[in-house]
SEROLUM-745279 format. One line per field, with one value per residue (C-alpha): x, y, z. Coordinates in steps of 0.2 Angstrom, whole numbers. Example, Ala and Ser with C-alpha at 12.3 -4.5 7.8 and 13.67 -1.06 7.14 Angstrom:
BEGIN
xx	62  68
yy	-22  -5
zz	39  36
***
This chain:
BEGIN
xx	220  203  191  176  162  143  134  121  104  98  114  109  91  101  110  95  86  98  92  73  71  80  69  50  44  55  44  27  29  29  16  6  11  8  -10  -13  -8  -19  -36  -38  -54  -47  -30  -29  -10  -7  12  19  32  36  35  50  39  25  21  2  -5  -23  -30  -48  -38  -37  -27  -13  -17  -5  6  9  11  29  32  32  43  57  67  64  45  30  15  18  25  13  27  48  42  48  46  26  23  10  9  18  31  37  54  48  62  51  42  60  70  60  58  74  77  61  50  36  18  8  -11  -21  -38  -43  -59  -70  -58  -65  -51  -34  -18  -5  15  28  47  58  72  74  68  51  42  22  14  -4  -23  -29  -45  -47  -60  -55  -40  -22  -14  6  14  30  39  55  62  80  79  96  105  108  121  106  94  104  106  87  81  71  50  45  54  51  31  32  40  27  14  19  22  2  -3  6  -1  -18  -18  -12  -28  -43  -52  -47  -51  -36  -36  -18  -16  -1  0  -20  -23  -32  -19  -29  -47  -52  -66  -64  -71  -66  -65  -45  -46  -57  -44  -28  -33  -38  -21  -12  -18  -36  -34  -31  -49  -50  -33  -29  -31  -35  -25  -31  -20  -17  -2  1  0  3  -10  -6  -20  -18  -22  -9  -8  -10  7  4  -2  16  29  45  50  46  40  22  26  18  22  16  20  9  2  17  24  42  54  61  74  66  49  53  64  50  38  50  54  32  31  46  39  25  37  51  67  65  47  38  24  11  5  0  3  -1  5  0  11  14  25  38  40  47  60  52  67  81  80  76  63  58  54  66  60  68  61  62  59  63  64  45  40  47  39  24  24  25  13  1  4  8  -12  -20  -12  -19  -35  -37  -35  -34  -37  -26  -25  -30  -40  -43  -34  -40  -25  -28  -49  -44  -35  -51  -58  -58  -49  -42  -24  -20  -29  -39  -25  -30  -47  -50  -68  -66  -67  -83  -87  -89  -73  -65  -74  -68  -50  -49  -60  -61  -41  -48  -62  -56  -49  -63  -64  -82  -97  -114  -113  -95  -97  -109  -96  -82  -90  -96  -78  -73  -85  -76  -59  -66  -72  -55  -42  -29  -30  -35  -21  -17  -28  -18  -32  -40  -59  -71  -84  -102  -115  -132  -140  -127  -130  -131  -112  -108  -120  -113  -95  -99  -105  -84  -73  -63  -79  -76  -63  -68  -51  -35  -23  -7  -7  -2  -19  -33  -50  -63  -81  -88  -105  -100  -86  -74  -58  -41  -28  -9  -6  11  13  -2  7  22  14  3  22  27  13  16  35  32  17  27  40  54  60  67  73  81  88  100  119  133  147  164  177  190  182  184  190  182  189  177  177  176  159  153  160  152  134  136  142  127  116  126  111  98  110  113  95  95  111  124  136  150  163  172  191  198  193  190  187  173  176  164  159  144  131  117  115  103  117  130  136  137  153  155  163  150  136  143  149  129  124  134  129  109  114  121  107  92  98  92  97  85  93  97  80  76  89  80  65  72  79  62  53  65  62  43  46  55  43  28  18  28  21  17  10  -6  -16  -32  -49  -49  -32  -38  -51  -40  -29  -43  -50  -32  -31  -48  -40  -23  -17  -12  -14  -19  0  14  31  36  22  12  -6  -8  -27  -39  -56  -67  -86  -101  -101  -83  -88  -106  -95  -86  -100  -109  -124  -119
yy	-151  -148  -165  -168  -164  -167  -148  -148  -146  -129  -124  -136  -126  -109  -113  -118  -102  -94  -101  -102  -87  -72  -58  -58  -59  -76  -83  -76  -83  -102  -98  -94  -107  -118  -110  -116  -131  -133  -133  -117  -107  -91  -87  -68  -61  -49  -42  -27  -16  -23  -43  -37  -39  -48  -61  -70  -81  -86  -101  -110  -127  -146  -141  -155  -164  -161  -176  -169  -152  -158  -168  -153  -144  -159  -154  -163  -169  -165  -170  -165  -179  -195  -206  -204  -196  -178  -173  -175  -162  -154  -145  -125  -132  -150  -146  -149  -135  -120  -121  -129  -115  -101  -108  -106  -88  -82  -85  -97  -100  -114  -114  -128  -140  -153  -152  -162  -161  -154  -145  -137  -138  -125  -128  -111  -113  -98  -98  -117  -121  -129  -117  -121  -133  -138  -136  -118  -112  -109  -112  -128  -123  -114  -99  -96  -81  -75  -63  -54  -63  -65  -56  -66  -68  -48  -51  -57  -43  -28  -32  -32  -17  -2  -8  2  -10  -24  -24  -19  -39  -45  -35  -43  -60  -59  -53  -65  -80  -72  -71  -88  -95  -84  -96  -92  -77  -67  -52  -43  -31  -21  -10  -13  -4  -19  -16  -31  -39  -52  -64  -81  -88  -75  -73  -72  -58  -50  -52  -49  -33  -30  -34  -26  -10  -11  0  -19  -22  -10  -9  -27  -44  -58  -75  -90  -102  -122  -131  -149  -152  -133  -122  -102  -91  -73  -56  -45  -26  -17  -10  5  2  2  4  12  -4  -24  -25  -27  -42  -58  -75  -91  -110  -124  -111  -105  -88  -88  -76  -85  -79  -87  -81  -63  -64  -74  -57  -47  -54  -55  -36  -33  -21  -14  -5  7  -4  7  3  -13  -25  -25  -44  -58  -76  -93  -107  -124  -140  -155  -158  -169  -156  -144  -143  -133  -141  -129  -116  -118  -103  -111  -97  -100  -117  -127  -133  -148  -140  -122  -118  -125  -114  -98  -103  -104  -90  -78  -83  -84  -66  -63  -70  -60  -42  -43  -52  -33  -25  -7  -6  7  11  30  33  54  59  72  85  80  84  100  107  110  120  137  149  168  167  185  196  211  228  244  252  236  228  208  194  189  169  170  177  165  150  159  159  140  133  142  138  120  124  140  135  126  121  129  123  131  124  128  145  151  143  151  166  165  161  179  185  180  183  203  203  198  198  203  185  176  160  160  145  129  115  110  105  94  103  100  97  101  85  70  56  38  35  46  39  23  29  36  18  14  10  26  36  46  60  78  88  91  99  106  93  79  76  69  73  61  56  44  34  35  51  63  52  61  51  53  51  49  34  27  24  20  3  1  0  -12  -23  -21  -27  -40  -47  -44  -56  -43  -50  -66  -54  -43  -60  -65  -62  -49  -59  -50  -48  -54  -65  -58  -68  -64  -68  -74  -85  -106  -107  -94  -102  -118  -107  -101  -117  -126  -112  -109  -116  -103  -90  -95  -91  -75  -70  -73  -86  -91  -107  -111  -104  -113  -115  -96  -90  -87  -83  -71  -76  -64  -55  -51  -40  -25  -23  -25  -6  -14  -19  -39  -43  -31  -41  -57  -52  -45  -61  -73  -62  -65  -81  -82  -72  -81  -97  -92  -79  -66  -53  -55  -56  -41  -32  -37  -32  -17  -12  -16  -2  10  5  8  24  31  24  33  49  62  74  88  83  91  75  77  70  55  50  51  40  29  28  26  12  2  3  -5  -19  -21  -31  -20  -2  6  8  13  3  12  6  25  26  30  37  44  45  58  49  60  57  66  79  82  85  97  108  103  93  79
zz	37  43  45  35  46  45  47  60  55  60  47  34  34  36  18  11  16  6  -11  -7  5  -2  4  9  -8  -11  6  1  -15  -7  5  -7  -19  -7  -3  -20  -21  -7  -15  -10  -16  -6  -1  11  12  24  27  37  32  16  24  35  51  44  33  35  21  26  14  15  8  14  30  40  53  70  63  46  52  61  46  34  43  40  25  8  14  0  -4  -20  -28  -27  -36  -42  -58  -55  -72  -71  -57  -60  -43  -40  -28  -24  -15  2  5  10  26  36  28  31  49  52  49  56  69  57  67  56  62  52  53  40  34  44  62  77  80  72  78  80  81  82  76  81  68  68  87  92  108  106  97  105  99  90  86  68  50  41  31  36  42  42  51  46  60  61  45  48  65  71  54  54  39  30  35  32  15  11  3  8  15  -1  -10  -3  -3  -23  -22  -14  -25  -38  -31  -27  -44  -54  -44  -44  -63  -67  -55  -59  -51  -35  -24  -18  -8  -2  14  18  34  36  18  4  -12  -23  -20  -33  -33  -38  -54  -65  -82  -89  -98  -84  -71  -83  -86  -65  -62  -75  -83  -84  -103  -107  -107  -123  -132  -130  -139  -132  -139  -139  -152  -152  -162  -157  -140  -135  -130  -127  -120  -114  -117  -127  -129  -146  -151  -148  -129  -125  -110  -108  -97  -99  -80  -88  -96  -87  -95  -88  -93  -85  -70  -67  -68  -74  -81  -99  -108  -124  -121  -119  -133  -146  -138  -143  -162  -162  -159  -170  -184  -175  -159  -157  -151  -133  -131  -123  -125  -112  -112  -101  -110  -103  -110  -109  -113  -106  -91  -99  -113  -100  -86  -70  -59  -68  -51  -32  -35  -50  -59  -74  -86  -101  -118  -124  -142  -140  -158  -159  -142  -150  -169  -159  -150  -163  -174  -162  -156  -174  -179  -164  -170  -187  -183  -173  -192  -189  -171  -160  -145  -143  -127  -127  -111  -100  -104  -123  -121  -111  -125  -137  -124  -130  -120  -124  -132  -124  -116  -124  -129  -121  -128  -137  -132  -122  -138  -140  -140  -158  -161  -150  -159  -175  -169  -163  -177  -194  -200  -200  -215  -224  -239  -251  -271  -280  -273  -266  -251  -249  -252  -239  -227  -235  -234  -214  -212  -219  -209  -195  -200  -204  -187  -177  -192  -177  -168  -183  -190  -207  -214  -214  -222  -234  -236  -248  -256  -247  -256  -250  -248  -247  -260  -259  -261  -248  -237  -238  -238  -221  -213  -219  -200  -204  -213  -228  -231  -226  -228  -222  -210  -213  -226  -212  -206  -214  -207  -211  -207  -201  -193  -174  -176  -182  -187  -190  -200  -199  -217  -216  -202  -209  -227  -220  -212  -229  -240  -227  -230  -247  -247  -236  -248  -262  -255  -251  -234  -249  -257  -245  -238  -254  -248  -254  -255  -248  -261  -247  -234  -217  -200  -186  -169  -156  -140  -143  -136  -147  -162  -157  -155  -172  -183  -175  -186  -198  -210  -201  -202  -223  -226  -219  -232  -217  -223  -210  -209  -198  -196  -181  -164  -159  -178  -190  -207  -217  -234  -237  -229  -231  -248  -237  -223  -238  -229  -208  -203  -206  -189  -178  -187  -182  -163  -160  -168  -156  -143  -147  -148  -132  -124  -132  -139  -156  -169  -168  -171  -188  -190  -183  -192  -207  -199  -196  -215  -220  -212  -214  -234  -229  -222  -237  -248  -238  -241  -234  -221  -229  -246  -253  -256  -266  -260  -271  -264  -246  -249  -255  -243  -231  -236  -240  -220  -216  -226  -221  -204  -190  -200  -181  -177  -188  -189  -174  -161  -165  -168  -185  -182  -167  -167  -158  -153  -156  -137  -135  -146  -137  -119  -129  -132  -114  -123  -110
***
């Protein structure tokens, strides 16, 4: 048998590289961390070929003298933690891990002058070994270079990813540190080309939306909630400012960006009714709470956390994003694209038949414009336009659509109710299209309303008011209670909620070790299989440590109840009822997006509609 052994120390570094350096992004991120932790008022990154050949992290911080320079490269030194408490830290990273192990699978240069020195120092470590260390010119503050990461552990190199790849990493390292600290300056060079440039003391919102998608700055909300002693801030995107993917999704707990299991999941419960199951919030949340309330030591990368009170976090969580979204009332995110603009140019359909003369620019008008306002009840005013219409359609019958709206009667001079109708958000109703679209008037532009998505999020404000998710909830009980054969630990996940579950309608006992027996369900999902419902509810359970699922589900029945419920596309509505319909969306929370994350109205500004016509 083999003899225990104690493993040399360039090994011992080696092994721990592996946790704390897994590619360039892993060692950029606690360069920078550590930048930070610094004092740092301006942190520069520069890298080379995605942090393969080059890793530089520049910092304007409190700097190390010559004697804590070769102390930090000892393993399990910090100056991070002032005391034992390790559950107060406060600081990015406290390890004392990352400078020793990235030293010994790179070549690792540490330039550095305290504030006040008359010189810097500068000590070089080629994967583990000392070869320079003596005096160097440099500003108060520190510089780290990172060369030919894992140049001699080839085992280790060849498994790292393309240079494209790699410097998306490190993208996002930079931008997730440089939005949890606006108040410090980052700026990000790759192959000599500056990717981000922000300026220190920044507003959040100002430099979520920099980082993110600047359409933030327009179709987002910004949160700003307290309950007890935790604090979220953020900015969160309208629903229907949405992604195919969650890689827009930035979540940060005390300053530090981490990737949480229960926080995605309580974004995703928030955002429940207002998005397609296939599409994404785009969000940036930071929440504040005190360190013994959270575990930051789960990981070496620290990027996952744990609760003390998870149940509390998630509650908290969705009602603040909850609170933000219908604060926005009828808000949607509906910026006119360029492709979208282009198609009310007006351009020829075909070209002219033999003998024919070209289309004149009234004919062309006529042809893109007139279906919209053909059709009118009695009125003076509506007549003459009636009648220029038929003008139009005599002059170039041949290209002209059949009429496919309807129109309000105008009167000569509007009276006083329809002056003030016309200061309403979404204006007062004109007419409608292909009796979908309901055109309307207003102050500042032309608004055109979706009827049917429109009503379908009005009938689910409705049930939900009316108390229908307590309805919905009450239980079908099975004629012959059904055992359902899980795994122990998922047995053991579900009889601790069995209470959570009974109010949603899902009653379960236990039936042995690896069993659930199911009593009832509930009475809306009286037509799902019993034992899929249960298997996907231990599975969320598993996943998320909570049964949102269910919830969902529940969610879920209800807007498909909304949807039935709705005004159908295709319905003739009359004036009166567009009205009506108008202004129950100015009143009700989040009536910009249907259920399913889409816009349910777009406006066209006097400003959009002078372009159209080359006034501006």
């Amino acid at each position: 048998m083999p003899t225990i052994r104690r493993l040399p120390e360039h090994l011992v570094n080696r092994i721990a590289a592996g946790e704390v350096v897994e590619r360039p992004a892993s060692a950029l991120k606690e360069l920078v961390e550590n930048a930070v932790d610094a004092g740092a008022t301006q942190v520069t990154v520069r890298i080379a070929s995605g942090g393969l050949d080059l890793i530089e992290v520049t910092d304007d911080g409190c700097g190390m003298r010559p004697d804590e320079m070769a102390l930090a490269l000892e393993r399990h030194a910090t100056s991070k933690l002032p005391d034992e408490h390790i559950e107060m830290v406060s600081t990015l990273g406290f390890r004392g891990e990352a400078l020793p192990s990235i030293g010994s699978v790179a070549r690792l240069t540490i330039e550095s002058r305290p504030r006040g020195a008359d010189e810097g120092w500068k000590r070089v470590t080629d994967h583990g070994v000392v070869t320079e260390d003596g005096p160097a010119a440099l500003p108060p503050g520190t510089r780290i270079r990172v060369e030919d990461l894992f140049g001699k552990v080839p085992a280790r190199r060849k498994f790292l990813r393309t240079p494209r790849s790699e410097y998306a990493a490190c993208q996002d390292v930079v931008r997730r540190l440089a939005m949890a600290r606006p108040d410090i300056g980052f700026v990000l060079e790759h192959d000599g080309r500056r990717v981000i440039a922000v300026q220190p003391d920044e507003e959040l919102a100002s430099r979520v939306a920099r980082l993110v998608a600047r359409e933030l700055a327009e179709d987002g909300v910004l949160i700003d909630s307290e309950r007890g002693n935790a604090h979220l801030t953020g900015v969160a995107g309208l629903p229907t400012y949405n992604r195919g993917v969650a890689d827009h999704q930035y979540l940060f707990v005390n300053g530090r960006p981490v990737k949480d299991r229960l926080l995605t999941g309580a974004v995703r419960g928030a955002y429940a009714d207002m998005l397609a199951r296939d599409r994404h919030a785009v969000l940036a949340l930071f929440l504040s709470i005190p360190p013994e309330e959270v575990d930051v030591n789960v990981h070496p990368a620290k990027t996952e956390v744990r609760f003390r009170d998870p149940a509390f976090i998630r509650g908290f969580l969705v009602g603040a994003l909850r609170h933000a979204l219908e604060a926005a009332g009828q808000k949607s995110a509906q910026p006119p694209s360029a492709n979208a603009m282009g198609n009310w140019q007006v351009e020829p359909a075909a070209p002219a038949r033999s003998g024919e003369p070209a289309p004149s620019i009234g004919s062309l008008f006529a042809r893109e414009y007139a279906p919209q306002r053909t059709s009118y009840p009695s009125g003076g005013g509506a007549g003459r336009v009636a009648e220029g219409a038929a003008a139009w359609r005599a002059y170039e019958a041949d290209v002209m659509a059949q009429p496919s709206g309807r129109a309000e009667a105008l009167s000569e001079e509007p009276d006083a109710a329809e002056e003030e109708a016309l200061r309403y958000p979404l204006g007062v109703a004109r007419g409608q299209i292909s009796n979908t679209y309901i055109v309307a008037e207003a102050e500042d532009g032309l608004v055109i309303v979706d009827q049917h998505a429109a009503h379908e999020r009005l009938v689910l404000e409705r049930l939900k008011a009316a108390g229908a998710e307590e309805a919905m909830n009450r239980s079908q009980a099975l004629l012959l209670p059904e055992v359902v054969e899980l795994e122990e630990v998922a047995c053991d996940a579900l009889e601790e909620k069995l209470e959570d579950l009974a109010r949603f309608g899902l009653v379960l006992e236990r039936f042995g070790p690896g069993a659930m027996l199911v009593r009832a369900i509930p009475s809306v999902l009286r037509k799902s299989s019993a034992e899929a419902l249960v298997r996907d509810v231990a599975d969320d359970l598993a996943k998320n440590g909570d049964a949102l699922l269910l919830g969902e589900r529940l969610d879920l029945v209800l807007a498909t109840m909304a949807c039935h419920g709705s005004v159908r596309a295709g319905r003739t509505l009359s004036v009166a009822e567009m009205n009506a319909l108008l202004r129950e969306m100015e009143h009700t929370p989040r009536s910009g997006q249907c259920n399913h994350g889409r816009p349910t109205w777009v406006k066209l500004a006097h400003a959009d509609i002078e372009k159209l016509f080359g006034r501006k």
